[in-house]
C-alpha positions in Angstrom: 87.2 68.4 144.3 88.6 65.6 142.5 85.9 63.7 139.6 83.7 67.3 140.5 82.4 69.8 138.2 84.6 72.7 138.4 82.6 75.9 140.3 82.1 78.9 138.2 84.0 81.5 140.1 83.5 85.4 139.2 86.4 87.5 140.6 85.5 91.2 140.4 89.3 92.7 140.1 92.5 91.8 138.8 94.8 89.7 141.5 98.2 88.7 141.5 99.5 86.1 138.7 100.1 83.5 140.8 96.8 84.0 142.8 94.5 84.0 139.3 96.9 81.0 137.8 95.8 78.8 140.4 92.3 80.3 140.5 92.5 78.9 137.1 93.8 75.4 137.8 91.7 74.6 140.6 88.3 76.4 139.5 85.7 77.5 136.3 87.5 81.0 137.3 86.4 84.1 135.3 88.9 86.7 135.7 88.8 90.6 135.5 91.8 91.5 133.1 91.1 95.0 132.5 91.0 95.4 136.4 88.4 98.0 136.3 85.5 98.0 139.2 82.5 96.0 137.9 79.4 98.3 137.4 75.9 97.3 139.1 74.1 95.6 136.3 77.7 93.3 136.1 77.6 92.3 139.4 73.8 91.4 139.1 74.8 89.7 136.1 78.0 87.8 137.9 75.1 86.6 141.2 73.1 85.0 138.7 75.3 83.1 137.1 78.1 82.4 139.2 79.0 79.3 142.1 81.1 81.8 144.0 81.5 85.8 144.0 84.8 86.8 144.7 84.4 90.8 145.8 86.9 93.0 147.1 86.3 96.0 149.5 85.2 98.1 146.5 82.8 96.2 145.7 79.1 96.5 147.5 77.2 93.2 148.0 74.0 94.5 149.7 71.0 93.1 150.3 69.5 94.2 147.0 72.1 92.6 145.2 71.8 89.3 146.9 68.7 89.1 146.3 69.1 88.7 142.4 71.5 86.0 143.4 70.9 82.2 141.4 70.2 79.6 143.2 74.0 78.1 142.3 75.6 81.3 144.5 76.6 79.5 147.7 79.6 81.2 148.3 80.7 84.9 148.7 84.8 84.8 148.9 85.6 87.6 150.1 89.3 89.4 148.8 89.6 91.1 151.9 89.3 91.0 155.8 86.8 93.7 156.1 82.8 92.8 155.2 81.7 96.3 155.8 80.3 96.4 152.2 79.0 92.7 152.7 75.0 92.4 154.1 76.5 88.8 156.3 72.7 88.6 157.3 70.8 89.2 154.1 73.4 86.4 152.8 73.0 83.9 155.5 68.8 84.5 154.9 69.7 83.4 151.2 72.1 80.4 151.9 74.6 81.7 151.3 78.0 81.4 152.9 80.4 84.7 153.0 84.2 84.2 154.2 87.2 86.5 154.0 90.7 86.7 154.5 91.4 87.9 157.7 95.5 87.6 159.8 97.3 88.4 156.7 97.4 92.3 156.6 98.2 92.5 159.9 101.9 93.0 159.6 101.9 95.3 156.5 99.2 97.5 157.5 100.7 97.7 160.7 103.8 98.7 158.8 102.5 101.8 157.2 100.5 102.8 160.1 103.8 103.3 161.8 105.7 104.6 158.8 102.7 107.5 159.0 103.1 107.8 162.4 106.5 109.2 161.7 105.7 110.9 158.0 103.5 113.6 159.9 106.0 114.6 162.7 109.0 114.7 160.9 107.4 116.3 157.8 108.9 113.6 155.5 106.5 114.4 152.4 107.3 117.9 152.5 111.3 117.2 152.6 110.9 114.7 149.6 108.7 117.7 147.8 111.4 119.7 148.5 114.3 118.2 146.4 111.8 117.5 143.6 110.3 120.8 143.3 111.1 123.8 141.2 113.0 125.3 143.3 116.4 124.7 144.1 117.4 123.3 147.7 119.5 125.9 149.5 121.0 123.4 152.3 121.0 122.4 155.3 120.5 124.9 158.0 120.0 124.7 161.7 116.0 126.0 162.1 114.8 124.5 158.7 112.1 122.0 158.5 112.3 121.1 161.9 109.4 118.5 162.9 108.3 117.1 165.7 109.9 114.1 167.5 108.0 110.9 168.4 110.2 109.2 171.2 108.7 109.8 174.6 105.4 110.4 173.4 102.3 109.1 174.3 100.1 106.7 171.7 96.2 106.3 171.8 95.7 103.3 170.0 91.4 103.3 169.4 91.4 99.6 168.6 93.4 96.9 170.0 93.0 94.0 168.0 95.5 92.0 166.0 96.8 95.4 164.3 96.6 97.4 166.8 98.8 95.3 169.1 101.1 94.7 166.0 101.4 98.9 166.1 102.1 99.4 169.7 104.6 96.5 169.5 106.5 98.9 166.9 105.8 102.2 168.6 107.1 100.8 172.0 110.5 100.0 170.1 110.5 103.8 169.0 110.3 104.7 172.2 106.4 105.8 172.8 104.4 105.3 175.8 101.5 102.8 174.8 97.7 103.1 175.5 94.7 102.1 174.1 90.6 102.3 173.9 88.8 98.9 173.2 85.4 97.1 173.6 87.6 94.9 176.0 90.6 94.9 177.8 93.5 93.0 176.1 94.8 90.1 178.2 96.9 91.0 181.4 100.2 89.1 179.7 99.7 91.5 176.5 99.3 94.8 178.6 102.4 94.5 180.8 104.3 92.9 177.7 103.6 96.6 175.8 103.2 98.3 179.0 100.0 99.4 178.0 97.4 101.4 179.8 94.0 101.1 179.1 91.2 103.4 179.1 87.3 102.7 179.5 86.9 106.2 178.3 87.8 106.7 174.6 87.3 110.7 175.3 89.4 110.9 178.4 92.4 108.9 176.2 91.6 111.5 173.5 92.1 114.5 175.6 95.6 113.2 176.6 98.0 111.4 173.8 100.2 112.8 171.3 99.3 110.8 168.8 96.4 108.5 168.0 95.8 105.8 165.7 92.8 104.8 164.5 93.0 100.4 163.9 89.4 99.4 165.1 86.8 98.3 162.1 83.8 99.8 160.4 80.9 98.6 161.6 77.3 100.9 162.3 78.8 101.2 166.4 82.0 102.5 164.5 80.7 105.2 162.0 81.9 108.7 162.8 83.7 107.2 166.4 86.2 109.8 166.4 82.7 112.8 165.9 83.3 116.4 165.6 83.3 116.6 169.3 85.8 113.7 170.1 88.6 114.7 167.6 87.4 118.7 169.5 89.4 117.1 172.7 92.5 116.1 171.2 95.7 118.5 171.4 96.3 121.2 169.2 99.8 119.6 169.3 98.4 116.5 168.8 98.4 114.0 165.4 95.9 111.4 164.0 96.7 108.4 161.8 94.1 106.2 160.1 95.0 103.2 158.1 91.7 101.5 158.8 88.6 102.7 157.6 87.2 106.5 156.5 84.0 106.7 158.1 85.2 105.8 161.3 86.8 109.9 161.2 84.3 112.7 161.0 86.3 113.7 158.0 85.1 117.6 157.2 85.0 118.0 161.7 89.0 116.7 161.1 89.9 119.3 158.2 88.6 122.2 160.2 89.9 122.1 163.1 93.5 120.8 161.6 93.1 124.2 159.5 92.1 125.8 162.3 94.7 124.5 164.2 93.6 122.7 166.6 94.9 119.6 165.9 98.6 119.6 164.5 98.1 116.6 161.6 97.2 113.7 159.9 98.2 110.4 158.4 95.7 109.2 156.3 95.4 106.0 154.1 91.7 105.6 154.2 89.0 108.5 153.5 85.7 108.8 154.3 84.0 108.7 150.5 87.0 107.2 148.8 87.8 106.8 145.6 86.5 110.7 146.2 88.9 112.9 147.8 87.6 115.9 149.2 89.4 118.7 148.2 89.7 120.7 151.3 92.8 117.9 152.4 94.5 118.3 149.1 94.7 122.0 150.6 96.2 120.5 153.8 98.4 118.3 152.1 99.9 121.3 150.3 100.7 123.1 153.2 102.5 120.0 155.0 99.2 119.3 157.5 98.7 116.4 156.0 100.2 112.9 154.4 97.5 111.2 152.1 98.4 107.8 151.2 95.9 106.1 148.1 94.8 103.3 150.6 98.0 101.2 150.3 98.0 99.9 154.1 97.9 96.7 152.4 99.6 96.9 149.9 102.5 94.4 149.7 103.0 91.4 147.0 103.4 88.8 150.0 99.9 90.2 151.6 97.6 90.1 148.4 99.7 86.5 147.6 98.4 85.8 151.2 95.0 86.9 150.6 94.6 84.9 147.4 95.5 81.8 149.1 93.0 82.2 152.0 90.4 83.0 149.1 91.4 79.3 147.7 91.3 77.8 150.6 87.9 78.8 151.2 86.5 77.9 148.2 88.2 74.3 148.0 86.8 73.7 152.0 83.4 74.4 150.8 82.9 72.5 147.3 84.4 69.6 149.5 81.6 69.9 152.5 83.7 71.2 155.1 83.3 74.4 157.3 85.6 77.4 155.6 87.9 78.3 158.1 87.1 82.1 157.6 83.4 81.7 157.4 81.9 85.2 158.9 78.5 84.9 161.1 76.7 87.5 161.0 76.5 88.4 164.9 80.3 88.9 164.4 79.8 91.6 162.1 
């Protein structure tokens, strides 16, 4: 972009250092120090005016809102791989591009997935509760806090993509038996690498596993996939992590019937009207059903370093006329 005039670029939140000091170099970049979510009339405000939106996942770029856009928006940059709260197709009507960041979480996210996947079992928040609570730890005995243990069981993965496969490569090296529900089967070399088994029925998989995890995203096809009458099939022994998205869980069918007690737990990172939390969990989680998590899948310097960079790389591949190599179409969404 050498000799160019520098685009105006609008980020909505507070990045790393290193990701905004290079905004800064490269770009007209207008940063958000206080790091608070920008309110509607802001964002109207930022479309009119800016050459590139940078949003992150709290942030909803609908139709409405693209519609107020200035003729200089040509680029929405996304902070994040998910473009649930994106309209791709009322963007593309307008011109305008929308990329986003996407084999960059994989790792981390797959990470805490797993590190959920043995929380619930083994109790882990309610031992760590234990030694900072008012009362005083008595010691070690042989039938206290005794969990459940997750080697030799069976793991439902509902979504095999990049994390998904990155979680049943961990959980086959702890020792669980690896299957999976997905629009399409993975390739033959991946299967028999993870000894996977795959099933065309997500409610016969359901009915089955020990554990599940949900990794798929959130599209319309997606909303309330695990219904009231799916997570109704799983074990009362059974867990359920989600690191992925909220509404993908029927979230008051999933408190009931763990209060009920027909499904042994959860792991959850992700909730189905977040920043709200409904109340009924924080119940749950204070009687050991359930480990909540703030949505910090992600959560890693290295990732939102990663993210960044993909971000710059976007924008500098579009001011200088190329393709961005994370452009989203809107038939992928």
């Amino acid at each position: 972009m050498a000799g160019k005039k520098r685009p105006l670029v609008v980020i909505t939140r507070k990045l790393p250092d290193p990701v905004e000091t290079r905004m800064r170099e490269l770009f007209d970049a207008r940063l958000n120090v206080e790091d608070r979510p920008m309110t509607q009339p802001e964002l109207v405000a930022a479309v009119k005016e800016a050459d590139v939106l940078v949003p992150t996942i709290t942030d909803h770029i609908d139709a409405a809102l693209i519609a107020q856009a200035g003729e200089n928006l040509k680029l929405i940059a996304n902070f994040g791989n998910g473009v649930d709260k994106i309209d791709v197709a009322a963007a593309a009507k307008k011109g305008i591009t929308v990329t986003n960041t996407p084999n960059v979480l994989t790792e981390d996210t797959a990470d805490m997935t797993m590190a959920l996947m043995l929380a619930v079992p083994r109790r882990l928040a309610e031992g760590a509760n234990v030694l900072t609570g008012e009362k005083k730890w008595a010691g070690w005995s042989p039938t206290w806090m005794l969990g459940r243990r997750i080697w030799g069981k069976r793991l439902g993965i509902v979504g095999m993509g990049r994390i998904g496969t990155a979680v049943a490569r961990r959980a086959k090296a702890f020792g669980l038996s690896i299957h999976y529900h997905n629009r399409h089967r993975v390739l033959p070399a991946v299967e028999e690498e993870l000894e996977a088994t795959y099933w065309e029925s997500l409610d016969q998989m359901l009915a089955r596993m020990d554990i599940i995890s949900v990794n798929c995203p959130s599209t319309p096809a997606t909303f309330h996939l695990l219904s009231g009458r799916r997570l109704a099939l799983m074990q009362p022994s059974a867990y359920i992590v989600n690191t992925a998205r909220g509404d993908i869980i029927d979230e008051e069918s999933l408190i009931k019937l763990i209060h009920d007690g027909k499904i042994a737990g959860a792991g959850l990172d992700v909730y189905e009207h977040e920043p709200a939390l409904n109340a009924k969990l924080l119940k749950l989680a204070a009687k050991g059903k359930v480990v909540l998590l703030p949505h910090m899948g992600s959560a890693t310097l290295e990732g939102r370093i990663d993210m960044g960079e993909k971000v710059i790389i976007n924008i500098r591949a579009f001011f200088d006329g190329h393709r961005p190599p994370d452009r989203v179409l809107p038939l992928r969404t």
